[in-house]
N, C-alpha and C positions, 0 to 999 in steps of 0.2 A: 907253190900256191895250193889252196887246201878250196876244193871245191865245196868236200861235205868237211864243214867244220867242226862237228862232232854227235852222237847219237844219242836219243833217249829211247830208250826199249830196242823198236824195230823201226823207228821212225829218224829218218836223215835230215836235221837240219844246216840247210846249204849258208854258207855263207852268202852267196848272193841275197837271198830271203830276207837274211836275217840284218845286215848292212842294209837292206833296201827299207827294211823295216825300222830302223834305229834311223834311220837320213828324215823320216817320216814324225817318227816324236819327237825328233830337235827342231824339223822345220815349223811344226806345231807350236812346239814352244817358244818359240821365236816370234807366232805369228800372237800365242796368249799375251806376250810382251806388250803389243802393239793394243792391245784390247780399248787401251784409256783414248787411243786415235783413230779410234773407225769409229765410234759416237753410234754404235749400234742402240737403234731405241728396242730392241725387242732385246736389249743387253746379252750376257756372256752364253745363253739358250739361244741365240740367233747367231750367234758364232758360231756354235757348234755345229747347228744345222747344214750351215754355209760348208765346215771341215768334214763332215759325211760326205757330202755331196762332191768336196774336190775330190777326195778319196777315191770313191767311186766313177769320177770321171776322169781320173788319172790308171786305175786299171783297164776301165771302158777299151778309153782311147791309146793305153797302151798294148792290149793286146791287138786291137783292130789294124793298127798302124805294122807290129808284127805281121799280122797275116796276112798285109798287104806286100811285105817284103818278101818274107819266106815263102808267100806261095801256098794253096789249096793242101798240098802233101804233107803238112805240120801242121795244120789245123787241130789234131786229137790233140796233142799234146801242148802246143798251144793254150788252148780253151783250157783242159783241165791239169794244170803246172803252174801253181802260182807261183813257185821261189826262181821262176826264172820267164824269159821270152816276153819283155817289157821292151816296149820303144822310147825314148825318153821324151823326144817330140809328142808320138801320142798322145802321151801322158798328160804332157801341157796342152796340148789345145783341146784335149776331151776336158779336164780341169776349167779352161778359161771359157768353156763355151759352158759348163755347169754355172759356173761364177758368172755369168754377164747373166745366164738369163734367169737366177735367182735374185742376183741384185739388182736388176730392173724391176722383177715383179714387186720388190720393196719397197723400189721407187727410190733407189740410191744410185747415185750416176757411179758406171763399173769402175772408172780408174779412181777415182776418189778415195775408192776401197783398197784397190789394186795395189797402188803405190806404198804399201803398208804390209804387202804380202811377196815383196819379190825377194828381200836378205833373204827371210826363212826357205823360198824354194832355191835359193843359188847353195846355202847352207846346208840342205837339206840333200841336195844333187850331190853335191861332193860326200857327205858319208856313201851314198850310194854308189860310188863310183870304186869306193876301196871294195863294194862286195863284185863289182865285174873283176877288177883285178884280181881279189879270190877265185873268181870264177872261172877267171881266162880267156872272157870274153871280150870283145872289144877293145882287141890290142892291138897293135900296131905293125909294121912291115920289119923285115930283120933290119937287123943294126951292129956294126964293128964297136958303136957308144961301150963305154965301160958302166954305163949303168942301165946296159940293154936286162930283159927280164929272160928265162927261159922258166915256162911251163913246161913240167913233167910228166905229172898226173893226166893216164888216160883218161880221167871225167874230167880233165881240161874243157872247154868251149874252143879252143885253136879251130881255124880252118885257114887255109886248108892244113889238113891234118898232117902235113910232114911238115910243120910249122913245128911240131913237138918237139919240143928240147933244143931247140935255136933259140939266141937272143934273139929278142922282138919288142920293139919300142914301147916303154910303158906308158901307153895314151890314156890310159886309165889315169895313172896318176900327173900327170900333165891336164887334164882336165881337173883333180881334186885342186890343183896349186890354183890354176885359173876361176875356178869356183870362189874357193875362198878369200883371191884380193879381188873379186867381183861383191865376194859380202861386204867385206871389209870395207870398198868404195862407196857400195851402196849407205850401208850403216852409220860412216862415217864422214859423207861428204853431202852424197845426195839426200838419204833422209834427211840431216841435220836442216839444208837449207829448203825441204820441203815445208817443214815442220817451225821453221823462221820465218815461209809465207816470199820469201825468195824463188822459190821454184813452184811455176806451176804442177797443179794436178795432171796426174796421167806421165806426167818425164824423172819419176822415178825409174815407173815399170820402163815405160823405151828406154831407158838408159841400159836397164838389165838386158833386156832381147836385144839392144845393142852390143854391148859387151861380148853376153853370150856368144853371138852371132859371131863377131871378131876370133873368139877367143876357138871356137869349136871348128870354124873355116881354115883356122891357121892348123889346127892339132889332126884336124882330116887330110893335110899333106902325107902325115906318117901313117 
């Protein structure tokens, strides 16, 4: 696995970063898709504003959510390390709490909106997850599996650190598989019959944090 995936000048562009970053313009684009079924009156300039805003409440809350795990001692690096030390949970709920209390002040009830924005973040999560994988983060307990991973690279993320160069269950990519027929459901069963007026508003999104829920409680065995 290749933490820093490769240089320009003296500056290290990490894999993590950079996958965290590409999970972000496809979730985007996903979400442009959906533009003709959010009936924003302040049209595709009200969109945008709304996608600053999860942005920023997706770092927010992802670093906060960090420093509430690791602890006051990783604070510096924390705070100023964007290409890495994201919580994903944070992420989502500093995002849903931007998004509710933007789309109230509009005067748009949140799920209404909501249900139209959870493919693009299931979509969105899984590119992000191939850059922990590069990373080395967020893997799993050793494994005899024949398709256990072994991280080499001391800029691994492994801990504990004599975790280096064992197989170690790729949970990394056991969540990208789970993301993506989480899109796939969504895109393909639940939106359709949202957008048929079959399913109420709001049981997209729970269907997602359902899913999710399922899918990340079973991959946290390993």
């Amino acid at each position: 696995m290749r933490p820093i995936l490769f240089h320009i000048g003296d500056h290290d562009v990490a894999t993590y970063g950079l996958m965290t970053a590409s999970g972000w313009v496809l979730g985007i684009y996903c979400w442009l898709r959906q533009l003709p079924h959010l009936h924003f009156r302040g049209g595709e300039r009200e969109f945008w504003h709304l996608v600053y805003l999860l942005i920023a409440g997706a770092l927010v809350g992802g670093k906060l959510l960090a420093f509430v795990y690791y602890g006051a001692d990783s604070a510096g690096a924390l705070l100023t390390n964007l290409s890495s030390g994201f919580v994903y949970l944070g992420g989502m709920i500093g995002s849903g709490l931007c998004g509710f209390f933007f789309l109230r002040a509009k005067g748009y009830v949140f799920f209404e909106k909501a249900d139209f924005f959870a493919a693009g973040l299931a979509i969105g999560h899984a590119v992000g997850r191939v850059g922990c994988l590069g990373a080395g983060c967020c893997h799993g307990v050793p494994t005899t599996l024949p398709w256990g991973v072994r991280f080499t690279d001391p800029a691994a993320a492994v801990f504990p650190r004599e975790w280096l160069g064992i197989p170690l269950h790729p949970t990394q990519l056991y969540e990208v598989i789970g993301e993506v027929a989480i899109f796939l459901a969504l895109v393909f069963y639940f939106q359709r019959r949202r957008l048929a007026g079959t399913l109420a508003p709001g049981l997209v999104s729970m269907a997602y944090l359902a899913m999710y829920g399922v899918m990340r409680f079973a991959v946290d065995f390993w």
